[in-house]
C-alpha positions in Angstrom: -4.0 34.9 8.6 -1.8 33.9 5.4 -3.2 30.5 5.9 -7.1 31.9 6.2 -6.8 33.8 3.0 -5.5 30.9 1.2 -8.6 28.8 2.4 -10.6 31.4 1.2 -9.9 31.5 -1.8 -9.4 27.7 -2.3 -13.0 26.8 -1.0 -13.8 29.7 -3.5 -12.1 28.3 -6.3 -13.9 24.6 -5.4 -17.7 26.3 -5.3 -17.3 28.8 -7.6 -18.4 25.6 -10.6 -19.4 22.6 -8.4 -22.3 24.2 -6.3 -24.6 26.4 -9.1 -22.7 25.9 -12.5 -22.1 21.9 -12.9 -25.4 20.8 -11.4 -27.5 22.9 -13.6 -25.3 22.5 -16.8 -25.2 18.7 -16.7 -28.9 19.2 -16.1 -29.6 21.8 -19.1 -26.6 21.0 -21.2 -26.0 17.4 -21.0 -29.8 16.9 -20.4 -28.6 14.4 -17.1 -32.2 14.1 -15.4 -32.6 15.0 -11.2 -31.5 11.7 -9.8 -28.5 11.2 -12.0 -27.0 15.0 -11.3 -28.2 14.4 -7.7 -26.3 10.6 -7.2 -23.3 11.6 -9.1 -22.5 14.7 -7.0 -23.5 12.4 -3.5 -21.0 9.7 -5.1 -18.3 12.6 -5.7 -18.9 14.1 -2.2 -18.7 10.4 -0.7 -15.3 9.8 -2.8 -14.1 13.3 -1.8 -14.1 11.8 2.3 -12.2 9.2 1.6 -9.6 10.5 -0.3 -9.2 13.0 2.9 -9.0 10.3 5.0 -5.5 9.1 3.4 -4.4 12.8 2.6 -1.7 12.7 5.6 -0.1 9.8 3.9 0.0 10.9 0.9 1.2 14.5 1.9 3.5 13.0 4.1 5.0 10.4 0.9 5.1 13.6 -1.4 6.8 16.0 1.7 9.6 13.9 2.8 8.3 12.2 5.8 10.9 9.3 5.4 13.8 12.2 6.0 11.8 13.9 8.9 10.4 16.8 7.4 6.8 17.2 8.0 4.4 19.7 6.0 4.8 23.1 5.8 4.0 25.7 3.4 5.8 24.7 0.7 4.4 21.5 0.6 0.8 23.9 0.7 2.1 26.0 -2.1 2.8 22.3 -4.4 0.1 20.9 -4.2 -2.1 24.3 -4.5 -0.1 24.8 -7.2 -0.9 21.5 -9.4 -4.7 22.0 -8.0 -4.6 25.2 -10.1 -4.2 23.8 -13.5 -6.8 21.1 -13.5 -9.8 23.6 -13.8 -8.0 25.2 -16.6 -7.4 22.2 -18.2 -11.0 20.5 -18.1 -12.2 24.4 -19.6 -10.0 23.7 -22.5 -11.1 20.3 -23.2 -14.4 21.5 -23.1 -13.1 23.6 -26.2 -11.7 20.8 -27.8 -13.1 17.8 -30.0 -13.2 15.4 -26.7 -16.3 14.5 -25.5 -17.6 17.2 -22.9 -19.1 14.8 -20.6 -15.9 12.9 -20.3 -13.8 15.6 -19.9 -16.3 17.0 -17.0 -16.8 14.2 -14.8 -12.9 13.3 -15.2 -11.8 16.9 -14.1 -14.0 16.2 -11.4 -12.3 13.4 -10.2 -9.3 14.6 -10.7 -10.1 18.1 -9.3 -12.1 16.0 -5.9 -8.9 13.9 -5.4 -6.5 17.3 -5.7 -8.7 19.6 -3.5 -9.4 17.1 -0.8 -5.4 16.5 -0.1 -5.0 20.1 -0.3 -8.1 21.1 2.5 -6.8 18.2 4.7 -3.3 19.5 4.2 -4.5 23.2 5.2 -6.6 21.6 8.2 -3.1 20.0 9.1 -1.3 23.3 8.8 -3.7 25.3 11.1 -3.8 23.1 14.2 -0.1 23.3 13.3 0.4 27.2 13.2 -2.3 27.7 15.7 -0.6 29.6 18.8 -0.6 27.8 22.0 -2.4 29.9 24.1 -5.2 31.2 20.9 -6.0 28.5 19.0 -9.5 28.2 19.3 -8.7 31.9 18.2 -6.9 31.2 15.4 -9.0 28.3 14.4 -12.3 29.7 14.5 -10.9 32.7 12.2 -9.2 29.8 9.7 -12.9 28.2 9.0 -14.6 32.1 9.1 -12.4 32.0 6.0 -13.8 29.0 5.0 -17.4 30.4 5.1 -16.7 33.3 3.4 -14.7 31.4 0.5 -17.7 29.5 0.1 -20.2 31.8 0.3 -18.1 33.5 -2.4 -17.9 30.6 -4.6 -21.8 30.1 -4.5 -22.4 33.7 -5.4 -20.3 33.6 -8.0 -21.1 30.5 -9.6 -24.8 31.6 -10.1 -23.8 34.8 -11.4 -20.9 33.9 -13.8 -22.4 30.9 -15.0 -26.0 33.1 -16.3 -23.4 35.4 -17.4 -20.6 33.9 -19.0 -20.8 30.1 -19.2 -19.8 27.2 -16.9 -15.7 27.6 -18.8 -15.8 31.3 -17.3 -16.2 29.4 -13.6 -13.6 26.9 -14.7 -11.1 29.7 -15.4 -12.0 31.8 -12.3 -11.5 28.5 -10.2 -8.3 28.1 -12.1 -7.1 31.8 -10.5 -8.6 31.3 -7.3 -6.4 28.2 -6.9 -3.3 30.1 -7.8 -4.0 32.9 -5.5 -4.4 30.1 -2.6 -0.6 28.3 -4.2 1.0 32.1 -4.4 -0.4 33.1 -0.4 1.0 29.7 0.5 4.4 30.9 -0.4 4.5 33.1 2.4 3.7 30.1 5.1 6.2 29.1 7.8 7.9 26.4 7.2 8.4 23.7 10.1 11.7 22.9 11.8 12.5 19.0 11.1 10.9 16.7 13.5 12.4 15.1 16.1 
């Protein structure tokens, strides 16, 4: 359950500026035109699969494989945790004197590279947790909680972005993040592997 309300709230955090807010700011604000919004997002989505597909070694490089130790929730908490300051940062650059289009579409890959080790981590962690005897239980519940985070996300990132701008996203993104890292302290931690 502590895992599910962590992926909540990180597939919250992720939506919450990517699905609504950055397509139609680059579109209104940056003036990008429909195939150039639409190709860089498919090129981001494409990039985002394959930096999941070498997550586990770099989770495993960052978490101690070498000395038998394989990831557990504090590994979830880390990584959450440096997750959480990139949406902050990328809202502050947009307040600075860099370039805003710079700063955006480098947050994004930086925030694309950070959120896909942490989902494939969290995917890790539930087949991990899952109890022997439930886990198509468990399982099903963990990506319920991935819905909802994302139906969340999209909601809000109509909503705050009409409302407040697309640095109001950012810096709800930046708390959703640390609410996944600070639930991710309360994980179970794995034994050492044999």
């Amino acid at each position: 359950n502590l895992l599910s309300a962590a992926r909540l709230f990180l597939f919250g955090a992720r939506d919450v500026w990517f699905v609504v807010a950055l397509p139609v700011y680059l579109s209104s604000v940056l003036g990008w035109d429909f195939w150039l919004v639409g190709g860089f997002l498919a090129v981001w989505v494409i990039g985002y699969g394959m930096v999941q597909a070498f997550a586990p070694t770099l989770t495993s490089k960052f978490s101690g494989k070498a000395s038998g130790q394989l990831p557990d929730g504090r590994a979830a908490f880390a990584w959450a945790a440096v997750l959480a300051g990139v949406p902050a940062l990328i809202a502050l650059g947009m307040g600075s004197a860099w370039p805003v289009q710079w700063v955006l579409i480098g947050g994004l890959l930086l925030f694309g590279a950070l959120f896909a080790v942490n989902s494939s981590l969290h995917s890790y962690l539930i087949v991990s947790y899952a109890k022997e005897d439930g886990v198509s239980l468990d399982v099903g519940f963990y990506y319920m909680s991935n819905a909802a985070g994302r139906l969340l996300g999209t909601l809000l990132s109509g909503w705050v972005y009409q409302a407040y701008g697309l640095a109001a996203c950012l810096w709800i993104s930046s708390g959703f993040v640390l609410l996944a890292a600070l639930i991710s302290i309360g994980l179970p931690r794995h034994r050492l592997a044999v």
